[in-house]
Backbone bond lengths (Angstrom), bond angles and torsions (degrees), N, CA, C in turn:
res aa  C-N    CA-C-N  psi(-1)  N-CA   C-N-CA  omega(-1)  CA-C   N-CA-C  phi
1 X - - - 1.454 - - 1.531 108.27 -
2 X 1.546 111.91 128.56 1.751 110.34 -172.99 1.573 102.09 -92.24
3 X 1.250 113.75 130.04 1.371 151.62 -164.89 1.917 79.33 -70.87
4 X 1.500 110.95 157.02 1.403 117.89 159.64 1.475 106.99 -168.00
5 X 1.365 120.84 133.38 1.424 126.78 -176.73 1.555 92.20 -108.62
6 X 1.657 116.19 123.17 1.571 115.69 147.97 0.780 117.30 -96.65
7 X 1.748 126.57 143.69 1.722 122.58 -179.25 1.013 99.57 -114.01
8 X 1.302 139.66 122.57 1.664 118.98 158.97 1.388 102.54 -134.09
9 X 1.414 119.18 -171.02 1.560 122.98 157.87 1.551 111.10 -74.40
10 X 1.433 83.15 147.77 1.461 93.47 164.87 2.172 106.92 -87.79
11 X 1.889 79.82 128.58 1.360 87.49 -167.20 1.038 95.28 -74.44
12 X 1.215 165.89 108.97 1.448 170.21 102.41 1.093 101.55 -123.54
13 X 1.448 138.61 -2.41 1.693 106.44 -173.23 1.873 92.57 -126.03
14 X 1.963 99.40 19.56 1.649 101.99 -173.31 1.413 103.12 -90.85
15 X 1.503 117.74 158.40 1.600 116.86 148.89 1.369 115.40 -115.11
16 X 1.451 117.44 123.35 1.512 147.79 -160.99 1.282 113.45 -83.70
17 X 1.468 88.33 20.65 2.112 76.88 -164.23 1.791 78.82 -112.25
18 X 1.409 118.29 -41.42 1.824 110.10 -168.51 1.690 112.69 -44.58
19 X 1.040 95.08 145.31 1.233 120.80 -171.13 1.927 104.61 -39.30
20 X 1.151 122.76 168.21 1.930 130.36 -160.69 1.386 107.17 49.54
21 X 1.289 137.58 -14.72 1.191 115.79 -157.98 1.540 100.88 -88.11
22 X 1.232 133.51 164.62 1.556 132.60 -166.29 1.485 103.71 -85.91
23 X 1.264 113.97 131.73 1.310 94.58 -171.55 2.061 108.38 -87.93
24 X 1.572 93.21 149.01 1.619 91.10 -169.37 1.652 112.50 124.42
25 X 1.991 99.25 -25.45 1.048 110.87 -170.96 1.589 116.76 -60.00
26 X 1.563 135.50 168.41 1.523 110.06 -173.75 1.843 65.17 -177.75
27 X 1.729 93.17 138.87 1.316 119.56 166.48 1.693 118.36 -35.31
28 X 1.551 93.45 -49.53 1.674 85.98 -167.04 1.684 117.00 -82.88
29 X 1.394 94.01 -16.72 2.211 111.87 146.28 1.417 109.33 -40.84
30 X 1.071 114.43 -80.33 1.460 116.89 -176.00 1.364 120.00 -30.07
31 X 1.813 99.43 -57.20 1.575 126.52 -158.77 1.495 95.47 -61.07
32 X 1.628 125.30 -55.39 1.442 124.60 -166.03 1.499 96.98 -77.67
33 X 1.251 130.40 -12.13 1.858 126.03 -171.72 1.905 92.50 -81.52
34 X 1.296 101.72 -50.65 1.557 96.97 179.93 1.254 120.39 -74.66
35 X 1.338 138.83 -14.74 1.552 136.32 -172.76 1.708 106.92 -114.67
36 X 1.810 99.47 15.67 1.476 100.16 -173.12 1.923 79.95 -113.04
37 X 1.428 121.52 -42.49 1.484 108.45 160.29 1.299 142.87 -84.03
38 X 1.339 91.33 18.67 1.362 115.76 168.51 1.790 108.87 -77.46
39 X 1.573 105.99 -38.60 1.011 110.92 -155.22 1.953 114.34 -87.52
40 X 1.719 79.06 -29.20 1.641 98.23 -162.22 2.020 83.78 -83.05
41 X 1.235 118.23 -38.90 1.414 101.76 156.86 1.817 127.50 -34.44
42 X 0.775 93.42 -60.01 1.722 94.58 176.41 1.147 119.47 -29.07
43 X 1.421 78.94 -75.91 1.720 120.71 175.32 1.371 98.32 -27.62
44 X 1.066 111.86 -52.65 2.048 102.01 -161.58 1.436 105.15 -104.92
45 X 1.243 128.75 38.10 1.776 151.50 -172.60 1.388 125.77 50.87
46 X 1.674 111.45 33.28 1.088 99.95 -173.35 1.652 106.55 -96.45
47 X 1.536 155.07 -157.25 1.122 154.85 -175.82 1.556 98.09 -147.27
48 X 1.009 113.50 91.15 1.713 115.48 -168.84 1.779 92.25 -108.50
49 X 1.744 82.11 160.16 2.236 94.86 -178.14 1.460 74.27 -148.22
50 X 1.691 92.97 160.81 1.483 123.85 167.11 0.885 132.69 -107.35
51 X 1.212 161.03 94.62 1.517 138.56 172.30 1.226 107.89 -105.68
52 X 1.562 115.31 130.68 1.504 147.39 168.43 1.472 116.38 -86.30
53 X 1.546 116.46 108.71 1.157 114.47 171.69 1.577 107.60 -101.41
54 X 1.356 120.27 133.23 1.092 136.89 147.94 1.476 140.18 -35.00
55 X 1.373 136.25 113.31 1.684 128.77 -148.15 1.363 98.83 -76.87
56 X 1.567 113.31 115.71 1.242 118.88 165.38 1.866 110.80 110.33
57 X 1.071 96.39 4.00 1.388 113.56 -170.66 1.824 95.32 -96.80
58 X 1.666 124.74 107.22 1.112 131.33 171.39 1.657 123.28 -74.76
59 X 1.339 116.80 -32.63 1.505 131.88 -156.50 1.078 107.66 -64.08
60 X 1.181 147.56 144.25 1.291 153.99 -125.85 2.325 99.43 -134.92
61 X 1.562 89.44 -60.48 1.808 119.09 -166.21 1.529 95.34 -17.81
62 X 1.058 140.83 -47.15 1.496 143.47 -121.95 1.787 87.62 -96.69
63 X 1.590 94.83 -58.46 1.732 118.45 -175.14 1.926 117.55 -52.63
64 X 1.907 83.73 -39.88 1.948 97.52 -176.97 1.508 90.75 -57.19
65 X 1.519 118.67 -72.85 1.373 145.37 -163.78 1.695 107.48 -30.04
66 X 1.640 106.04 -53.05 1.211 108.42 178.22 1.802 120.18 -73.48
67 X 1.311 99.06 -39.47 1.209 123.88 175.29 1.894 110.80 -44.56
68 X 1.405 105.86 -36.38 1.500 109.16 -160.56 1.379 99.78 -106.85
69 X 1.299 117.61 -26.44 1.711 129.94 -177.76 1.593 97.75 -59.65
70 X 1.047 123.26 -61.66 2.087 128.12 -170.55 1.537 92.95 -122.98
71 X 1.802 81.07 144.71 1.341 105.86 171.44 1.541 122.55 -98.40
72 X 1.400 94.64 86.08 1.797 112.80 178.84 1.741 112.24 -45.23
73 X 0.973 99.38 159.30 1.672 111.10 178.89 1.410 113.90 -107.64
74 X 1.496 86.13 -27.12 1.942 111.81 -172.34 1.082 125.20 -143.52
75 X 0.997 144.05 142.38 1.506 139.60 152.34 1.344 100.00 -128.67
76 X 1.023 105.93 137.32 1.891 139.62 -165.18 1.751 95.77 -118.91
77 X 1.618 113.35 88.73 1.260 127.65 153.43 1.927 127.14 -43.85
78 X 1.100 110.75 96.11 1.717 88.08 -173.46 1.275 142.65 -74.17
79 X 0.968 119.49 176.50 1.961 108.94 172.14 1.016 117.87 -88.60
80 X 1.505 136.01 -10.78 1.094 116.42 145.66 1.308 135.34 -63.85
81 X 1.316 128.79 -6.38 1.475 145.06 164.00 1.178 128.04 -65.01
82 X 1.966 86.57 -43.85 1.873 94.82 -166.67 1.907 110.91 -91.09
83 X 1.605 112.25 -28.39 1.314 127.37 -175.17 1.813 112.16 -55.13
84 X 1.668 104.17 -58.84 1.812 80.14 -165.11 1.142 104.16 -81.96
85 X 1.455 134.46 156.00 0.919 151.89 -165.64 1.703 108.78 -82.13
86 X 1.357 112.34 -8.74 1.396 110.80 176.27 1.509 90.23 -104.37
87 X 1.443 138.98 45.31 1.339 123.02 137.49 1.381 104.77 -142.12
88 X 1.154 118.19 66.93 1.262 133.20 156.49 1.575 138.26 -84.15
89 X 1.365 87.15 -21.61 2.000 105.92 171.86 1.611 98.45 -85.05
90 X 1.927 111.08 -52.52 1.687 93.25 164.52 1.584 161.32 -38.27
91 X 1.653 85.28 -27.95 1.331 128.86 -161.88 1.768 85.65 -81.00
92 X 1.599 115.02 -75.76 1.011 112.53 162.34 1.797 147.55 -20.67
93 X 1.265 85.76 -47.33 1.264 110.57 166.30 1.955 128.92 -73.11
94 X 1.052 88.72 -20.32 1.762 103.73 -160.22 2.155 77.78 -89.71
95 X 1.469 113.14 -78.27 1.135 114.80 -174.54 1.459 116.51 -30.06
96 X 1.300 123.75 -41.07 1.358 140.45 -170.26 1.542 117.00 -49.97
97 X 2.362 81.75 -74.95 1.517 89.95 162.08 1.638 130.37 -47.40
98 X 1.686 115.19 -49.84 1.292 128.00 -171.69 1.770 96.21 -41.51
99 X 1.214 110.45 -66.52 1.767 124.25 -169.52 1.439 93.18 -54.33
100 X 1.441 130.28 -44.67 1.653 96.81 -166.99 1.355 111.84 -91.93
101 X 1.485 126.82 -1.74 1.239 124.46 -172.13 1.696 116.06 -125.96
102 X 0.957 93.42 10.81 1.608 97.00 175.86 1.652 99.82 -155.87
103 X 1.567 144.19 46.08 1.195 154.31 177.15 1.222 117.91 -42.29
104 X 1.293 114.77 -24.39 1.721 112.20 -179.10 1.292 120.89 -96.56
105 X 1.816 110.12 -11.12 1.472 124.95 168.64 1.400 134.02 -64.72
106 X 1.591 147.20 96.40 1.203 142.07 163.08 1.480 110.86 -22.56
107 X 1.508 125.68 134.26 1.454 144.96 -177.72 1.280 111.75 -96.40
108 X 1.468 129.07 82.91 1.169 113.11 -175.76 1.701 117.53 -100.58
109 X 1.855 105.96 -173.30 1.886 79.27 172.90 1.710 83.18 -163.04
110 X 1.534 108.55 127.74 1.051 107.93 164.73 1.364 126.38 -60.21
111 X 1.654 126.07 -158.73 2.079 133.54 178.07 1.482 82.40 -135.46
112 X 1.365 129.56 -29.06 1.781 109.06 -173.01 1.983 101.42 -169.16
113 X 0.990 114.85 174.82 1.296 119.33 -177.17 1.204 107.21 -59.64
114 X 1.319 131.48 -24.19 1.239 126.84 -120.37 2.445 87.19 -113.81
115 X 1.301 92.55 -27.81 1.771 92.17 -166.35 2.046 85.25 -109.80
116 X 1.089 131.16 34.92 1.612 113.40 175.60 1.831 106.61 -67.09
117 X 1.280 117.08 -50.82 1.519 116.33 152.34 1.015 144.54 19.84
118 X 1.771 86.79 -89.76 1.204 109.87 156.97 1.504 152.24 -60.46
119 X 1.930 101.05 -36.11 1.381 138.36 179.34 2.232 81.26 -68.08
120 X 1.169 125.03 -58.81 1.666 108.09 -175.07 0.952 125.01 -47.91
121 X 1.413 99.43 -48.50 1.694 110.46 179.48 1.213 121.13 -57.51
122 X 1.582 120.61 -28.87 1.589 109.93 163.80 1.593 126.83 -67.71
123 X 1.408 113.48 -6.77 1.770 120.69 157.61 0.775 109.65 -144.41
124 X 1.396 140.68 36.11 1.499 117.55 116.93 1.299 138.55 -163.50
Protein backbone atom coordinates (compact mmCIF):
# COMPACT_ATOMS: atom_id res chain seq x y z
CA UNK A 1 0.00 0.00 0.00
CA UNK A 2 1.68 3.53 -1.21
CA UNK A 3 2.09 5.77 1.73
CA UNK A 4 1.05 9.63 0.74
CA UNK A 5 1.51 12.79 2.85
CA UNK A 6 -0.88 15.90 1.82
CA UNK A 7 0.22 19.26 3.13
CA UNK A 8 -1.98 22.01 2.66
CA UNK A 9 -3.45 24.90 4.73
CA UNK A 10 -5.85 24.57 6.90
CA UNK A 11 -8.73 26.22 5.13
CA UNK A 12 -10.11 28.04 8.01
CA UNK A 13 -7.27 30.07 8.92
CA UNK A 14 -7.18 31.17 4.73
CA UNK A 15 -8.49 34.44 3.13
CA UNK A 16 -10.19 33.62 -0.29
CA UNK A 17 -10.43 36.81 -1.56
CA UNK A 18 -6.16 37.18 -2.39
CA UNK A 19 -5.46 37.12 -5.60
CA UNK A 20 -5.16 33.03 -7.67
CA UNK A 21 -7.55 31.76 -5.54
CA UNK A 22 -10.85 30.74 -7.61
CA UNK A 23 -13.24 32.92 -6.93
CA UNK A 24 -16.39 31.17 -5.10
CA UNK A 25 -13.74 29.32 -3.29
CA UNK A 26 -14.80 28.86 0.64
CA UNK A 27 -12.90 26.79 3.29
CA UNK A 28 -15.48 24.20 3.70
CA UNK A 29 -14.96 23.69 -0.51
CA UNK A 30 -11.63 22.85 0.01
CA UNK A 31 -12.30 20.82 3.30
CA UNK A 32 -15.01 18.38 1.45
CA UNK A 33 -12.58 18.49 -2.02
CA UNK A 34 -9.77 17.11 0.28
CA UNK A 35 -11.59 14.52 2.55
CA UNK A 36 -13.59 13.49 -0.66
CA UNK A 37 -9.77 12.50 -2.04
CA UNK A 38 -8.99 11.42 0.86
CA UNK A 39 -11.51 8.93 0.48
CA UNK A 40 -11.42 7.94 -3.23
CA UNK A 41 -7.62 7.47 -2.17
CA UNK A 42 -8.42 4.56 -0.07
CA UNK A 43 -10.68 3.42 -2.24
CA UNK A 44 -8.03 2.73 -4.88
CA UNK A 45 -5.34 1.21 -2.06
CA UNK A 46 -3.50 3.90 -1.32
CA UNK A 47 -2.94 4.86 2.75
CA UNK A 48 -3.06 8.65 2.55
CA UNK A 49 -2.53 11.34 5.90
CA UNK A 50 -3.10 15.02 6.01
CA UNK A 51 -1.42 17.59 7.57
CA UNK A 52 -3.00 21.10 7.91
CA UNK A 53 -0.87 23.93 8.38
CA UNK A 54 -2.20 26.92 9.85
CA UNK A 55 -1.75 30.59 7.97
CA UNK A 56 1.19 32.08 9.32
CA UNK A 57 2.33 29.27 11.28
CA UNK A 58 6.35 28.81 10.35
CA UNK A 59 7.42 25.70 12.63
CA UNK A 60 8.40 22.93 10.90
CA UNK A 61 8.73 19.99 14.39
CA UNK A 62 5.22 18.60 13.92
CA UNK A 63 5.87 18.02 9.84
CA UNK A 64 9.87 16.60 10.59
CA UNK A 65 8.21 14.26 13.33
CA UNK A 66 5.61 13.03 10.95
CA UNK A 67 7.78 13.14 8.10
CA UNK A 68 10.43 10.69 9.82
CA UNK A 69 7.78 8.45 11.72
CA UNK A 70 6.36 6.71 7.96
CA UNK A 71 7.89 6.18 4.97
CA UNK A 72 5.78 8.28 2.46
CA UNK A 73 5.85 7.52 -1.23
CA UNK A 74 4.44 11.06 -1.73
CA UNK A 75 3.80 14.13 -0.42
CA UNK A 76 1.26 16.19 -2.31
CA UNK A 77 2.31 20.00 -1.77
CA UNK A 78 -0.96 22.13 -1.86
CA UNK A 79 -2.31 25.13 -3.57
CA UNK A 80 -3.14 26.67 -0.93
CA UNK A 81 0.56 26.87 0.02
CA UNK A 82 1.90 27.54 -3.31
CA UNK A 83 -0.83 30.46 -4.60
CA UNK A 84 -0.54 33.59 -2.21
CA UNK A 85 2.33 35.16 -2.68
CA UNK A 86 2.81 35.81 1.04
CA UNK A 87 3.73 32.08 1.41
CA UNK A 88 6.45 31.84 -0.60
CA UNK A 89 9.28 31.59 2.14
CA UNK A 90 6.80 28.59 3.42
CA UNK A 91 6.59 27.11 0.25
CA UNK A 92 10.30 27.20 0.32
CA UNK A 93 10.55 25.89 3.39
CA UNK A 94 8.00 22.97 3.21
CA UNK A 95 10.01 21.61 -0.10
CA UNK A 96 13.25 21.89 1.82
CA UNK A 97 12.06 20.15 4.85
CA UNK A 98 10.03 17.47 2.60
CA UNK A 99 13.66 16.72 0.63
CA UNK A 100 15.65 16.42 3.78
CA UNK A 101 13.34 14.37 5.76
CA UNK A 102 11.50 12.19 3.70
CA UNK A 103 14.25 11.79 0.48
CA UNK A 104 12.80 8.81 -1.05
CA UNK A 105 9.29 10.54 -1.43
CA UNK A 106 8.00 12.03 -4.91
CA UNK A 107 6.99 15.98 -4.44
CA UNK A 108 3.90 16.46 -5.85
CA UNK A 109 1.43 19.59 -6.07
CA UNK A 110 -2.01 19.77 -6.89
CA UNK A 111 -4.14 23.27 -9.15
CA UNK A 112 -7.25 22.84 -6.61
CA UNK A 113 -8.79 20.43 -4.08
CA UNK A 114 -10.74 19.05 -6.35
CA UNK A 115 -7.80 16.94 -8.92
CA UNK A 116 -5.16 15.94 -5.67
CA UNK A 117 -5.92 12.22 -6.99
CA UNK A 118 -4.98 12.74 -9.77
CA UNK A 119 -1.77 15.10 -9.13
CA UNK A 120 -0.58 11.30 -7.00
CA UNK A 121 -1.27 9.26 -9.54
CA UNK A 122 1.21 10.95 -11.75
CA UNK A 123 4.09 9.56 -9.10
CA UNK A 124 2.86 7.02 -7.74
Amino acid sequence: MKKVLIIGMNPFTLDFSLPGFPPGLTAEKVEMGINADLEKLKAMGYDPAKYWIDNGNMNQENLIHQLKATNFDGVLIGAGIRIPPSNFSLLEKLINTVHENAPQAKIMFNTNPNDTTESIQRWV
